[in-house]
FIVO-715740 format. One record per residue: residue in three letters; x, y, z of N, C-alpha, C, CB in turn. Coordinates in steps of 0.02 Angstrom, whole numbers, plus 50000, padded with zeros to 5 digits. Each point is the difference from the previous one (the first is absolute). Glycine has a CB too. Layout:
FIVO-715740
ALAXYZXYZXYZXYZ
...
***
This chain:
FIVO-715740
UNK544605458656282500514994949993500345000849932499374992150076
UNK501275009749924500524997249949500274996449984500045004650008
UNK500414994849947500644996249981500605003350015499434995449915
UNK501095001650110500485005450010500295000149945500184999550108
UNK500055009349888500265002549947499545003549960500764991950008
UNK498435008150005499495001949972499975008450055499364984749949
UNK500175019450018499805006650034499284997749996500935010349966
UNK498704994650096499515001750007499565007150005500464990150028
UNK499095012949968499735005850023499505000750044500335002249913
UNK499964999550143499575003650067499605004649984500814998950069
UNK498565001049932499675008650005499605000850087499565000549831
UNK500525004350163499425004050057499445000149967500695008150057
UNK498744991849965499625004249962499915008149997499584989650014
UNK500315010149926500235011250014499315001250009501095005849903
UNK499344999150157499385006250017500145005149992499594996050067
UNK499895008349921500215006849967500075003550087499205000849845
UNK501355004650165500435003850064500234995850059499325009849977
UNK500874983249982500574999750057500634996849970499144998650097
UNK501474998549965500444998749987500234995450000499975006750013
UNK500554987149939500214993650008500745001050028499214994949904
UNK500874999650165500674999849994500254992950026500055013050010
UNK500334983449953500244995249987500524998850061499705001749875
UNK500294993350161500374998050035500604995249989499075003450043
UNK501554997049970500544996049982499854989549990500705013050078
UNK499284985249869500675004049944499915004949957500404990749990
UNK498935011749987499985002849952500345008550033498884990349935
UNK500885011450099500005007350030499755005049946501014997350078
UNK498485002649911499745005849944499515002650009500394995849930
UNK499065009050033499385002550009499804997049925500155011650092
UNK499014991949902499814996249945499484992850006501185005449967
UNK498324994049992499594995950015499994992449955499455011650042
UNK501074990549926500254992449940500675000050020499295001049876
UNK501004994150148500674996949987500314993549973499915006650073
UNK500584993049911500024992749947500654998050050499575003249838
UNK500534990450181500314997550034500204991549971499445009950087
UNK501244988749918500254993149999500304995750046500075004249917
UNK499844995050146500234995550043500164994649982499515004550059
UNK501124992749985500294993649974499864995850073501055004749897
UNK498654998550141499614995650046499305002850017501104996250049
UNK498605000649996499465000050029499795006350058500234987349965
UNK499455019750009500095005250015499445002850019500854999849941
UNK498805004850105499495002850012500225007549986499524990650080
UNK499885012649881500205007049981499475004250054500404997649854
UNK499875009350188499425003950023500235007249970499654992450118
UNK499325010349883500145004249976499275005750059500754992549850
UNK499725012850165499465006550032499745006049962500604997750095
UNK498604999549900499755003649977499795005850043499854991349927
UNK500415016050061499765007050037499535005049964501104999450051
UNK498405001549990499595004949978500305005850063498814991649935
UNK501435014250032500305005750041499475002750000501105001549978
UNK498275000149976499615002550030499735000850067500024998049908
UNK499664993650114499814999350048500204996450063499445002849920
UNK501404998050045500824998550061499644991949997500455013950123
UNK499394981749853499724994150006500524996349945498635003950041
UNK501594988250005500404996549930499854992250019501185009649974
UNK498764984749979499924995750028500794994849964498385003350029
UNK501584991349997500574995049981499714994649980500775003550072
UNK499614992949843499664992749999500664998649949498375000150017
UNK501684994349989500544994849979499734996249949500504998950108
UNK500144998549860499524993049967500844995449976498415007749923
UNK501594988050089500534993550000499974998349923499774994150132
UNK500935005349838499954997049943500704994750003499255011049935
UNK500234981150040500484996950011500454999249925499304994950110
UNK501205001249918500365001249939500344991549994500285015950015
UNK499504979349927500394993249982500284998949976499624997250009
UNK500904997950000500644999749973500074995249939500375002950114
UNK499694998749827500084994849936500094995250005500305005149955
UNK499404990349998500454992250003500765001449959498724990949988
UNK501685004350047500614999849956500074992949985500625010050049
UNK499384992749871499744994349952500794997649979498635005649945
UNK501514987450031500454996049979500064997549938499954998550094
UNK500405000949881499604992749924500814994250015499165011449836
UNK500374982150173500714997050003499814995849924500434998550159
UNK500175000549816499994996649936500124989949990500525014749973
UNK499254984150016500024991150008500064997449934499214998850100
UNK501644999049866499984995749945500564995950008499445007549927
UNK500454988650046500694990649970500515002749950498974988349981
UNK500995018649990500305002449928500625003950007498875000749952
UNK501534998250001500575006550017500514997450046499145009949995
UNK501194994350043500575000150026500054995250056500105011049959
UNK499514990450088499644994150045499075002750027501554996250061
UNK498314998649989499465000850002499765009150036500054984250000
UNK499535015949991499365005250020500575008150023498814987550072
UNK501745013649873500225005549992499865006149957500564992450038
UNK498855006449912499595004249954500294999049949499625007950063
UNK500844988949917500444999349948499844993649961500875006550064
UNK498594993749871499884993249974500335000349946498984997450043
UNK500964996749909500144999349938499405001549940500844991850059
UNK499215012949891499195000149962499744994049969500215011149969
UNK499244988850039499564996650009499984996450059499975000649895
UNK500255000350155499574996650073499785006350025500734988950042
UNK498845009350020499465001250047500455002950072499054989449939
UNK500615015150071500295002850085499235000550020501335009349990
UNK498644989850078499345001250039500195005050049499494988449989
UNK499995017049998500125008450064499404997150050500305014349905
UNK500004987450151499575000950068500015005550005500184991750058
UNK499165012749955500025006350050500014998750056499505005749943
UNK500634996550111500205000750064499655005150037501014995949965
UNK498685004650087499684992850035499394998449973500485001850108
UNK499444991449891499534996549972499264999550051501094993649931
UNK498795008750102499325000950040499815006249996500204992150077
UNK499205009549955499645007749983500065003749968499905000150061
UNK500335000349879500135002749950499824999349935500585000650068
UNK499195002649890499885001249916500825002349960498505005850027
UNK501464991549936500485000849939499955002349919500264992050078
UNK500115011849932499685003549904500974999149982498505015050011
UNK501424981549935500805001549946499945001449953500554993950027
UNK500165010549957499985005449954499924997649938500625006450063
UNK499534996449903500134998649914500924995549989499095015349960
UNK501024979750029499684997049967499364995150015501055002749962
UNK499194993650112499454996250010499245003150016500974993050036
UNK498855012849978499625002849987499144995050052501025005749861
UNK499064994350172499424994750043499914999750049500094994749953
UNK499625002850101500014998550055500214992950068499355008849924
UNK500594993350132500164990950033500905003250003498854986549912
UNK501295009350149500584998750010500484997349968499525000750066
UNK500454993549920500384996449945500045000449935499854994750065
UNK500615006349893499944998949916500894998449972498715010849982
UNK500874984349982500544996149952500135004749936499544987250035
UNK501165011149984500055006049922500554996549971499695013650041
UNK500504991049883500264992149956500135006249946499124985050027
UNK501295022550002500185005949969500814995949927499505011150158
UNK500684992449782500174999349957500615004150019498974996849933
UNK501125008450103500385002350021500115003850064499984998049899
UNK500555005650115499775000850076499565004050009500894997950036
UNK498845001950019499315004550027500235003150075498934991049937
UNK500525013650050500025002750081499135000050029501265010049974
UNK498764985550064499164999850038499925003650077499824987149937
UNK499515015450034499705004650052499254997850032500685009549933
UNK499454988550139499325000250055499805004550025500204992650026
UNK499115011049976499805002950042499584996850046500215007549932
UNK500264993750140499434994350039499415004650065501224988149992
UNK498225009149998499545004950045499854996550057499465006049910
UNK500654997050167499734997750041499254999049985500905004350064
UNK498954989749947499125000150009499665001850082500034989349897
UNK500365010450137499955004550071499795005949998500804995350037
UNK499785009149946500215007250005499905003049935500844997950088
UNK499144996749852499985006649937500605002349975499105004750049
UNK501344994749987500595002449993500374996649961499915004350090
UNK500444998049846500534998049967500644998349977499325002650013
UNK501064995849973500625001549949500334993849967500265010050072
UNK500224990749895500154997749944500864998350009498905006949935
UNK501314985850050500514996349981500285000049929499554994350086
UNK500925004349900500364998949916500594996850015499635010849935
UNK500314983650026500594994749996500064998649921499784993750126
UNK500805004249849500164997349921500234994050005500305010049952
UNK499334988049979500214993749984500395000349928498984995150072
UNK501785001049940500475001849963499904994049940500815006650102
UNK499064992749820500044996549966500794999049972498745002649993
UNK501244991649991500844997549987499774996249912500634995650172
UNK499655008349814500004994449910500344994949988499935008349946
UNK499864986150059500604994849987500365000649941499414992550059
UNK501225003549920500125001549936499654996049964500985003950017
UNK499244997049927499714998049939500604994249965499265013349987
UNK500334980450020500584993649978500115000149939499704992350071
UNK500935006549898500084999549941500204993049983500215011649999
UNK499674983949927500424996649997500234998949941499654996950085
UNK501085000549893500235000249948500274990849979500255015350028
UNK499684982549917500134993649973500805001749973498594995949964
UNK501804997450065500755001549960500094991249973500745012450097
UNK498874988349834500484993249974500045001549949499774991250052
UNK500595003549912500474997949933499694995349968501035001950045
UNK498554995149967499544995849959499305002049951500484994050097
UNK499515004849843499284999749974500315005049921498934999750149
UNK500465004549841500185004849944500535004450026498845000049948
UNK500985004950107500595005450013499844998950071500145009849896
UNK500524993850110500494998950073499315004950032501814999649973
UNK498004997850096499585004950045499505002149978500785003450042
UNK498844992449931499245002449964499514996350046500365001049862
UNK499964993850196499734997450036499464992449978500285013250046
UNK500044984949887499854992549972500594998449992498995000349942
UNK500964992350090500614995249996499694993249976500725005950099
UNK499654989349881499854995349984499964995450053500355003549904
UNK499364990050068499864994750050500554997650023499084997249956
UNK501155002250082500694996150025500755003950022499454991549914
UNK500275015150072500495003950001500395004950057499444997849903
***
């Protein structure tokens, strides 16, 4: 059993004077072959001893599973509107991996951990990475979504009066 997209190696067992021959798909001779099916495949192979005109036939099925396809949806109140990945710094976005049953979760660097869910609360923008593992099949792969940080500005403020010692020093008098 595989993953699809993964290879495997078939052997015969070798015997010393005879012959391997591989039946379609592979079509080859030889007692090791390395094979990648993207489905669910039985390989045969005839072993001949010409010596004694004698050959026998044996098969063997390799199945082959299909990855999870993993998601991250992003969930925040911040930014432009809601749950578009786009916050303001210093707030919070929450990542879902996708799908959330039978499965293990590892994230990358920055969040760096495990579990489906994680709150993150990045300084600037990021790019996050799931690898999600079937707990079925074993089988893997991996999502990446960003979360865009927005800098608010920076308020300024300035005093304009005419009262006190000097103009705009921001002391005025009582009454004034």
């Amino acid at each position: 059993t595989i993953c699809i997209g993964a290879s495997i190696q078939l052997t015969a067992n070798p015997i010393s004077g005879v012959t391997y021959s591989w039946g379609a798909p592979i079509s080859a001779t030889g007692n090791n072959k390395t094979v990648a099916p993207s489905s669910t495949t039985t390989y045969t192979v005839t072993v001949t001893n010409s010596t004694i005109n004698c050959a026998s036939v044996t098969s063997a099925a390799v199945t082959v599973n299909a990855l999870p396809t993993p998601t991250i949806s992003v969930a925040e109140t911040s930014g432009n509107s809601n749950n578009d990945a786009n916050i303001c710094r210093g707030d919070a976005a929450v990542l879902t991996a996708n799908p959330t049953t039978n499965a293990t979760y590892s994230w990358a660097s920055p969040i760096s951990s495990s579990g489906n869910g994680k709150s993150v609360s990045p300084i600037s923008t990021t790019s996050d990475t799931v690898t999600v593992i079937s707990s079925i099949t074993g089988c893997a792969a991996s999502a990446l979504t960003s979360v865009s940080v927005t800098i608010p500005p920076s308020p300024t403020t300035t005093v304009a009066e005419t009262s006190g010692n000097t103009n705009n020093d921001g002391t005025i008098c009582v009454g004034a």
